[in-house]
C-alpha atoms as one frame of an Amber mdcrd trajectory, in Angstrom:
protein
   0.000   0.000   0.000   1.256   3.316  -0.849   1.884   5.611   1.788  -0.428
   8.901   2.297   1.441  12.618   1.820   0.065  14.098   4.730  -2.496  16.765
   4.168  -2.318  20.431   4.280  -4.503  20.961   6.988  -2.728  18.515   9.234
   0.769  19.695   8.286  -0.627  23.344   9.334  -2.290  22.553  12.723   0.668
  20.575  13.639   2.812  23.554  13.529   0.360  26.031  15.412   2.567  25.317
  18.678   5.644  26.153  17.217   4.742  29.329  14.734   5.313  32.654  15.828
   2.265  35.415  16.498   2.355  36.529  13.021   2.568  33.506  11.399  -0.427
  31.810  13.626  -2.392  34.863  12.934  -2.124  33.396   9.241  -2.418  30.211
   9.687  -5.495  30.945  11.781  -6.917  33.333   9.092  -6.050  29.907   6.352
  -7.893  27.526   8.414 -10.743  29.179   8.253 -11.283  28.058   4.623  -8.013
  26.264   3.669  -9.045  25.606  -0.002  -9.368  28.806  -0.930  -5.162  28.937
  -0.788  -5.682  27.417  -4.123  -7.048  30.607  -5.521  -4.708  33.320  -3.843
  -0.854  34.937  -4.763   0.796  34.815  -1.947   0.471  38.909  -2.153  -3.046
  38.788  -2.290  -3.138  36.304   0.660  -1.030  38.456   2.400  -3.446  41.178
   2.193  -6.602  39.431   3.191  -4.488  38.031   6.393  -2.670  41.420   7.241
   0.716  40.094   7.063   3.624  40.381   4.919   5.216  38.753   1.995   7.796
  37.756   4.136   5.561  36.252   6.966   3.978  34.209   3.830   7.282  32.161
   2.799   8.751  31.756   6.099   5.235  30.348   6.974   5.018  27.686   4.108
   8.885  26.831   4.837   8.170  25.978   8.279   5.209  23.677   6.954   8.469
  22.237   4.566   7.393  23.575   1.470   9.484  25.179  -0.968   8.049  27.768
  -2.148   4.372  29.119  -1.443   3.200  27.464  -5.482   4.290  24.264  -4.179
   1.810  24.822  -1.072  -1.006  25.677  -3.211  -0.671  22.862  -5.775  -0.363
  20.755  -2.382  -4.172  22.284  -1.233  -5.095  22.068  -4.813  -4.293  17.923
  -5.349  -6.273  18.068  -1.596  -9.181  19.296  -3.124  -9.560  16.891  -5.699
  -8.765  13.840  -3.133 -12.645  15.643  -2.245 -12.018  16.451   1.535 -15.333
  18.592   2.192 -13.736  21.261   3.990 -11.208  22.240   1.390 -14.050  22.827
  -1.102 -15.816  25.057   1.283 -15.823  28.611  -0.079 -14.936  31.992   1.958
 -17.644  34.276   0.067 -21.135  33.891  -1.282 -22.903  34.982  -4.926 -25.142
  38.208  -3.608 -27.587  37.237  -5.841 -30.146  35.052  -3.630 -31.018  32.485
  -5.812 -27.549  32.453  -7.493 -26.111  29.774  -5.305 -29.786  27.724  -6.100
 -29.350  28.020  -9.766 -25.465  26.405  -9.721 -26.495  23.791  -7.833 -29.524
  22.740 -10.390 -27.966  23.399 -13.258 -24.284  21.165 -12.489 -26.867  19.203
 -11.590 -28.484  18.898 -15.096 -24.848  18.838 -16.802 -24.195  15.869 -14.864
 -27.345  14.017 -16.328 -26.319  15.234 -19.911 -22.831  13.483 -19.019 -24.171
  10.633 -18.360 -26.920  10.266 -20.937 -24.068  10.566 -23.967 -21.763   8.073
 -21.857 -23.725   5.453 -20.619 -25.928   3.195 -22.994 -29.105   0.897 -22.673
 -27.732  -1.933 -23.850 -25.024  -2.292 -21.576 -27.382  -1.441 -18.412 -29.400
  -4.176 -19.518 -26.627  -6.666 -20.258 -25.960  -5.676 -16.502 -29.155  -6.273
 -15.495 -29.633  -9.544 -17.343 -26.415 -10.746 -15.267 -27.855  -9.490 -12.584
 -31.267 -11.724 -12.978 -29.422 -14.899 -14.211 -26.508 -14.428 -10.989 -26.563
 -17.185  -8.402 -26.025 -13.892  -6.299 -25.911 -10.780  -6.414 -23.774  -8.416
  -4.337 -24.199  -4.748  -3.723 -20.999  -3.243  -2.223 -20.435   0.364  -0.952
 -18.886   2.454   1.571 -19.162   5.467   3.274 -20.816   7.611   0.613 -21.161
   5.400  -1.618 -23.146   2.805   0.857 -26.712   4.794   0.513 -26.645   4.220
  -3.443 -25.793   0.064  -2.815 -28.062   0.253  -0.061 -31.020   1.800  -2.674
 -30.256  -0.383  -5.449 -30.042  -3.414  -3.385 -33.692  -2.579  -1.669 -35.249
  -2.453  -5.248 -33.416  -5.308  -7.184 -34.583  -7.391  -4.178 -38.162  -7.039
  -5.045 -37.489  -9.575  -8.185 -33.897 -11.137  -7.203 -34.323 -13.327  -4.083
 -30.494 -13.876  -3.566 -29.290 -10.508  -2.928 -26.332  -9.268  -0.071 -25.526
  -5.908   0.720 -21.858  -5.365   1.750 -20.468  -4.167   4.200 -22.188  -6.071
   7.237 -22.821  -5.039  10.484 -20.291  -7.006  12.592 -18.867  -9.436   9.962
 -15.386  -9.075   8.349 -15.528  -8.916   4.209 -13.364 -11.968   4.085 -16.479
 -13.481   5.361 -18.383 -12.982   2.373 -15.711 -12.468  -0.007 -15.054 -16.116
   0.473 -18.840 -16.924  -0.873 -18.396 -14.816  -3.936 -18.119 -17.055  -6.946
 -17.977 -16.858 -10.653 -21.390 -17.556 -10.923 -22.298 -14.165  -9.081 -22.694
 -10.807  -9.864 -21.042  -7.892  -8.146 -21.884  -4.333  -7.961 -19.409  -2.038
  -6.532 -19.442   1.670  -5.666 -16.119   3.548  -5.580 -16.980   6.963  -5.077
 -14.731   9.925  -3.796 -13.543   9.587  -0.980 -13.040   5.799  -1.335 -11.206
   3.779   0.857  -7.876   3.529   1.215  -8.279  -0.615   0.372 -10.633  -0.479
  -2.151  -8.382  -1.535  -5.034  -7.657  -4.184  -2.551 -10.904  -5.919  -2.666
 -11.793  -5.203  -5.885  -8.394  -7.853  -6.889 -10.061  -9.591  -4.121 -13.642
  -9.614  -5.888 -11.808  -9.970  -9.738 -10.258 -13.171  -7.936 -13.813 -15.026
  -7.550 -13.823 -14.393 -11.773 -17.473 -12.693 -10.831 -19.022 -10.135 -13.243
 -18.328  -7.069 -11.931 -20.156  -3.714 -12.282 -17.938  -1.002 -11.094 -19.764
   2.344 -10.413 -17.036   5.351  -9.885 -17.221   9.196 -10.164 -14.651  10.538
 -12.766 -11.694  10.522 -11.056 -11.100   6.761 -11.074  -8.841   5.426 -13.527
  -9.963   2.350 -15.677  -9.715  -1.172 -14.367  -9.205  -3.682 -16.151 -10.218
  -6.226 -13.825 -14.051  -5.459 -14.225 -16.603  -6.435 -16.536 -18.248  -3.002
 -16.938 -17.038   0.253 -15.757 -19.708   3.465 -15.341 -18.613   6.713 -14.477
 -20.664   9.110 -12.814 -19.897  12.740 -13.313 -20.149  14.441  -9.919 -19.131
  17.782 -10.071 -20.583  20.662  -7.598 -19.951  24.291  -7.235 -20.177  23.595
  -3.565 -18.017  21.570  -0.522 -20.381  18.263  -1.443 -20.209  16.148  -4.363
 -23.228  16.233  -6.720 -24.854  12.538  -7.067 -27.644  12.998  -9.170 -26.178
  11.047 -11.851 -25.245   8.391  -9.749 -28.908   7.986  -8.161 -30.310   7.771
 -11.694 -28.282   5.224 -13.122 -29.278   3.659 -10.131 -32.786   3.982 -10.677
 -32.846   3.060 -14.245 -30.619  -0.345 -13.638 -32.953  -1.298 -11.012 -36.070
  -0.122 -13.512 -34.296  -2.797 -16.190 -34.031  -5.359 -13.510 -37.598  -5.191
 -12.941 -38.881  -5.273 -16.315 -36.708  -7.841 -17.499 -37.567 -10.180 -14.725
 -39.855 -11.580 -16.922 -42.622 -13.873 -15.317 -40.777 -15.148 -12.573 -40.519
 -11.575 -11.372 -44.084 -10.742 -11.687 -44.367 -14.077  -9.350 -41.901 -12.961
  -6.248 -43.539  -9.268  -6.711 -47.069 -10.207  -6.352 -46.493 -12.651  -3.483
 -44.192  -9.600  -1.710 -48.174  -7.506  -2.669 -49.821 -10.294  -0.942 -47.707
 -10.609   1.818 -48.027  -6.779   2.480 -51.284  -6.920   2.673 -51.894  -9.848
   4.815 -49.720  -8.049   7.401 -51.437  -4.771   6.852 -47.840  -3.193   6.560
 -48.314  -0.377   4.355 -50.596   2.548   3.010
């Protein structure tokens, strides 16, 4: 495993104790919204933080930078690892609905992405080895579990052998060792992933499983999967935009449905029947 450069904001808070007054006035004024050293000259920085020039580079020397561009390509390569608080912003649009209108429309460019990358017929080629699987398996973590967690919940109303990973209080290995080529996997790698991730996917390529691999657009191809979609996710905000990702999620589990064919129809209605014998819902 490769090892981690150490962030920004860690390198900076670890040298509060030893900075002098001037420089922790700046580091201070930086931690309020770190990212935005990405977008300053050291001048203008200066400015904003009522210090000097000076104060600037023997502050990013202490931190064991070179020079102050090598500190802001550092934040920079930060904010596209996707840590939330480096994506934060300092100011606001005056307008009201300004901020509103960003949001929906990244949000529609997103869709537009992934309506001229992804394609029906290899959603339902997913879905139809999804339906003839011995198993399916819907993996995801920490952003990335809601989206397994919602496709899993639908797929399971017409594909009985269904597991959502992770578990609560079981080790991977523990199903990992089930997976077979007979199965299907679905796996979301979504920023930030895991530090293991490309771990277990080796791990899940091993079982010779078809694999659906769901990623934003910063994940490089792998070649160990059977179909790779890519999400665009882009925001003008802290928070990744998922729309995309919740569609293609929708429409895969749509396609599992209505492929299901008659043996679907079968588990659904009994689910119907079951539901109403227990008087469970509206």
């Amino acid at each position: 495993m490769n090892a981690k450069k150490t962030s920004f904001v860690t390198l900076v808070k670890a040298a509060l104790p030893t900075l002098h007054p001037t420089e922790r006035r700046l580091a201070e004024f930086i931690l309020n919204f770190p990212g935005e050293l990405a977008s300053y000259t050291a001048t203008e920085l200066a400015n904003l933080a009522g210090v000097s020039n000076a104060t600037i580079t023997r502050f990013v020397k202490k931190l064991g930078y070179r020079s102050f561009e090598e500190a802001r390509q550092h934040v920079r390569d930060n904010r596209e690892e996707g840590a939330a608080l480096l994506r934060v912003e300092g100011h606001e649009d005056d307008r009201s609905d300004s901020l509103l209108y960003r949001h929906i429309h990244q949000g529609i460019k997103n869709l537009e992405h992934a309506s001229q990358h992804f394609s029906q017929s290899m959603l339902d080629e997913v879905a139809n080895a999804m339906l003839s699987a011995r198993k399916v398996w819907v993996v995801g973590f920490r952003s990335s579990h809601p989206f397994a967690e919602y496709l899993n919940w639908q797929i399971m109303q017409v594909i009985e052998n269904t597991t959502l990973l992770p578990r609560a209080g079981e080790t991977l290995a523990e199903s990992l060792v089930s997976m077979t080529s007979d199965d299907c996997v679905i796996l979301f790698g979504l920023k930030r992933r895991t530090a293991d991730l490309d771990t277990l996917l080796t791990q899940i390529a091993n079982s010779h499983a078809n694999v659906l691999y769901i990623t934003d657009e910063s994940a490089p191809e792998n070649s160990q999967v059977s179909w790779h979609a890519v999400c665009r996710t882009a925001a003008p905000g802290p928070l990744f935009n998922h729309v995309a990702v919740l569609s293609m999620c929708h429409f895969l589990a749509t396609r599992v449905l209505e492929l299901s064919g008659a043996e679907g129809r079968h588990r659904m209605t009994s689910i119907e029947a079951i539901h109403e014998a227990l008087d469970e819902l509206q």
